[in-house]
BADREN-766390 format. One record per residue (C-alpha): residue in three letters; chain; y, z, x. Coordinates in Angstrom, 2 decimals. Layout:
   resn   chain         v         w         u
    ala       A         Y         Z         X
...
END
This chain:
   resn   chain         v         w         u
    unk       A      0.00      0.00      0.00
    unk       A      3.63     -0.52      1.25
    unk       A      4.03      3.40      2.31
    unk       A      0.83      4.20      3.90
    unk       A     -2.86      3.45      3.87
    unk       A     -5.59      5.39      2.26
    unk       A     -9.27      4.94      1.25
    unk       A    -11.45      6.72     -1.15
    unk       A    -15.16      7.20     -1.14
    unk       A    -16.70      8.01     -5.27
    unk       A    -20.25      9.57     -5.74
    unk       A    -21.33     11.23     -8.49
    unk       A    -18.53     13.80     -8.95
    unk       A    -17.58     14.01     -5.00
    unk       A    -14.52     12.58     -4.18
    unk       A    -12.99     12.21     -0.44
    unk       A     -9.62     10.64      0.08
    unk       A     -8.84      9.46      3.61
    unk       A     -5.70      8.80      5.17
    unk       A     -5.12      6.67      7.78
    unk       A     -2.41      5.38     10.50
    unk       A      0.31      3.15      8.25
    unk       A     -0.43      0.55     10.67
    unk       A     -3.86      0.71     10.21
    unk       A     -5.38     -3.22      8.83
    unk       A     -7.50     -3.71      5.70
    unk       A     -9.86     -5.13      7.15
    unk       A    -10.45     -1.34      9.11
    unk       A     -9.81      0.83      5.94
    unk       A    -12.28     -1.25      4.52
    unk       A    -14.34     -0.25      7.43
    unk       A    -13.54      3.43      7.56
    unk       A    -14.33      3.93      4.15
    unk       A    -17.90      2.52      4.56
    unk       A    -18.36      4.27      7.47
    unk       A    -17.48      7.73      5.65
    unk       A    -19.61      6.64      2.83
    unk       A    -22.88      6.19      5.41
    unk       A    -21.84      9.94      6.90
    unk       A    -21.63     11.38      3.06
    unk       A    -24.67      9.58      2.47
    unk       A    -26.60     11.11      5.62
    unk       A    -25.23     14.54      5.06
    unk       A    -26.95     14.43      1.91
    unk       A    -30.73     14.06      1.03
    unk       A    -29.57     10.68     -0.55
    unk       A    -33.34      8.49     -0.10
    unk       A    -31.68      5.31     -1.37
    unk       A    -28.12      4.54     -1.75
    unk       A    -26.06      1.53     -2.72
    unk       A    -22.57      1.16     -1.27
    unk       A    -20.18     -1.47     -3.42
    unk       A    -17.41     -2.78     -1.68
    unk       A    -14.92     -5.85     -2.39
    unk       A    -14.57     -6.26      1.26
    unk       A    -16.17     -9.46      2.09
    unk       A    -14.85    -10.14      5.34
    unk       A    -15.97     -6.39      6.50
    unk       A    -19.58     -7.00      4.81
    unk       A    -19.69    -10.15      6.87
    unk       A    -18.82     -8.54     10.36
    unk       A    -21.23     -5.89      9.52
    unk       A    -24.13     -8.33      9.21
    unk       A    -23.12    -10.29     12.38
    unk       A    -24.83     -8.40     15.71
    unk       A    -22.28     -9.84     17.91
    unk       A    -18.90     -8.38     16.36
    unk       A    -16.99     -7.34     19.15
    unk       A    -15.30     -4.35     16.71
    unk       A    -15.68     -1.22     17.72
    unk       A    -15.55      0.48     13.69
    unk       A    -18.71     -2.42     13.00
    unk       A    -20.87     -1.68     15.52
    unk       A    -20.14      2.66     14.42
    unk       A    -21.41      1.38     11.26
    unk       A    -24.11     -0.91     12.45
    unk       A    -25.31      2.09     14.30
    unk       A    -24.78      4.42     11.19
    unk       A    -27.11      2.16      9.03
    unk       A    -30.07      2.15     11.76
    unk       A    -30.22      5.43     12.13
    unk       A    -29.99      6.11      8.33
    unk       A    -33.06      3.74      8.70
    unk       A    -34.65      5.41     11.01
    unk       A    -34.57      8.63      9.48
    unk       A    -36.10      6.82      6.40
    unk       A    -33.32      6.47      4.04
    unk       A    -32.15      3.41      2.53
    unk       A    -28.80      2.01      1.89
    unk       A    -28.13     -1.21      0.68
    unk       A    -24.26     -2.99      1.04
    unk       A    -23.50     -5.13     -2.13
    unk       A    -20.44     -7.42     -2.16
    unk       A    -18.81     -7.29     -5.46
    unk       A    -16.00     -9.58     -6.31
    unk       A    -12.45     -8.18     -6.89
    unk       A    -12.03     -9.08    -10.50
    unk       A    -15.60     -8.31    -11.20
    unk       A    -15.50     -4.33    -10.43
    unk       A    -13.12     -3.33    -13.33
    unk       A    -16.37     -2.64    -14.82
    unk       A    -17.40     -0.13    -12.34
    unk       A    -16.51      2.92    -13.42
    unk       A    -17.36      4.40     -9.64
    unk       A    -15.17      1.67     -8.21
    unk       A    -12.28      1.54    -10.52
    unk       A    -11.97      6.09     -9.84
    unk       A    -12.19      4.72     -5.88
    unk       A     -9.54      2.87     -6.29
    unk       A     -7.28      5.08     -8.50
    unk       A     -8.27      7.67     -5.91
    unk       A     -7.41      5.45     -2.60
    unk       A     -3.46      5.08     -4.26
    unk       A     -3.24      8.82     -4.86
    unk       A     -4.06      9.35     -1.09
    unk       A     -0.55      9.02      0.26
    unk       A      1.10     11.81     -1.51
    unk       A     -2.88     14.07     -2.45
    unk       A     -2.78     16.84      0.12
    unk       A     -5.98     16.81     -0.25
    unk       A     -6.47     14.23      1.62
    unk       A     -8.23     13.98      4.93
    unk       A     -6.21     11.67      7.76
    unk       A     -8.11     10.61     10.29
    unk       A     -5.81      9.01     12.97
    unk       A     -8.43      6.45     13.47
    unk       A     -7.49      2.59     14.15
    unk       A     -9.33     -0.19     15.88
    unk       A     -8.34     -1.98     19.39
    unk       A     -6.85     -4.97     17.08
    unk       A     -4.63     -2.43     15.52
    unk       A     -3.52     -1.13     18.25
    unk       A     -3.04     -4.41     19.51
    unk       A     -0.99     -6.11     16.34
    unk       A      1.23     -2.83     16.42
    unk       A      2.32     -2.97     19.96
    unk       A      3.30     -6.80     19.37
    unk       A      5.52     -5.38     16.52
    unk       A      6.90     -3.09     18.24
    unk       A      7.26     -5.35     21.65
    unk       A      9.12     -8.20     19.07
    unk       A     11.72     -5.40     18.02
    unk       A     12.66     -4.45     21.05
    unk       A     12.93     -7.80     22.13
    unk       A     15.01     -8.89     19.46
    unk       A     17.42     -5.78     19.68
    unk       A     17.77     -6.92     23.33
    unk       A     18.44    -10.60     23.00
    unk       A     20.95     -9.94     19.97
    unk       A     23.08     -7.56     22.81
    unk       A     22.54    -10.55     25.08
    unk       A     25.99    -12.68     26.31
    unk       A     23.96    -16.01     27.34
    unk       A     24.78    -19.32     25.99
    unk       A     21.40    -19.52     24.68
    unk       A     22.07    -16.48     22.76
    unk       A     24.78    -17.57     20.95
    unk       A     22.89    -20.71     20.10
    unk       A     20.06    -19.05     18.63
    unk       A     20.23    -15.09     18.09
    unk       A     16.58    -14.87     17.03
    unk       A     13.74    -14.63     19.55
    unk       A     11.67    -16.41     16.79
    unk       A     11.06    -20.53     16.77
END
């Protein structure tokens, strides 16, 4: 949402709200949350579980063994030891105007915009390397810009944008 990012994770009448960094992508809330729905789900004697998510793109990375991310291979790990400790939990892809019928999803996602202002909400200062990486280039373009609009160059009065 424009003043922050949150996720929520819905089972049975547990609720967890998570809040993360405000520059923090989608694409890793959409991680995150998964991620804290595999450690509810192994915290719990939870045999077989079904996680629903409208996250295609995060669904995708999780099935692909070579994603360099480090939040998909946490969760790629998460699901083989679930696995391994013989629990099963099965990632469904359902489409974004398809889960207003989900009661479960539709309280996620009234839950996930109450996360900004719930003080009951956990923040986890947890972002990826991308993240990181698209925040410092936001940063590194503001300071540039304040510094070539205090410039006294030719080319600065030509163009007072550091943009093409």
């Amino acid at each position: 949402m424009e003043n922050g990012v949150g996720v929520a994770v819905v089972f049975q009448d547990h609720v967890a709200m998570v809040r993360l960094p405000d520059f923090t992508s989608i694409f890793t809330a959409e991680a995150v949350v998964i991620s804290f729905a595999l450690d509810l789900i192994k915290s719990r004697p939870i045999h077989k579980a079904v996680i629903l998510s409208d996250s295609l793109s995060t669904l995708r990375s999780i099935e692909n063994l070579s994603t360099p991310s480090e939040i998909i291979r946490k969760i790629y790990n998460q699901l083989n030891d679930l696995t391994q400790s013989g629990q099963s939990t099965s990632l469904i892809w359902i489409q974004n105007f398809s889960h207003n019928q989900i009661l479960g999803n539709e309280r996620a996602d009234e839950k996930a915009r109450q996360v900004i202002t719930s003080p009951e909400a956990i923040r986890l200062n947890c972002f990826t390397l991308n993240d990181a990486k698209s925040i410092t280039k936001t940063i590194s373009n503001i300071i540039w810009l304040q510094e070539w609009k205090q410039g006294a160059s030719k080319l600065n009065e030509i163009k007072n944008t550091i943009h093409t």
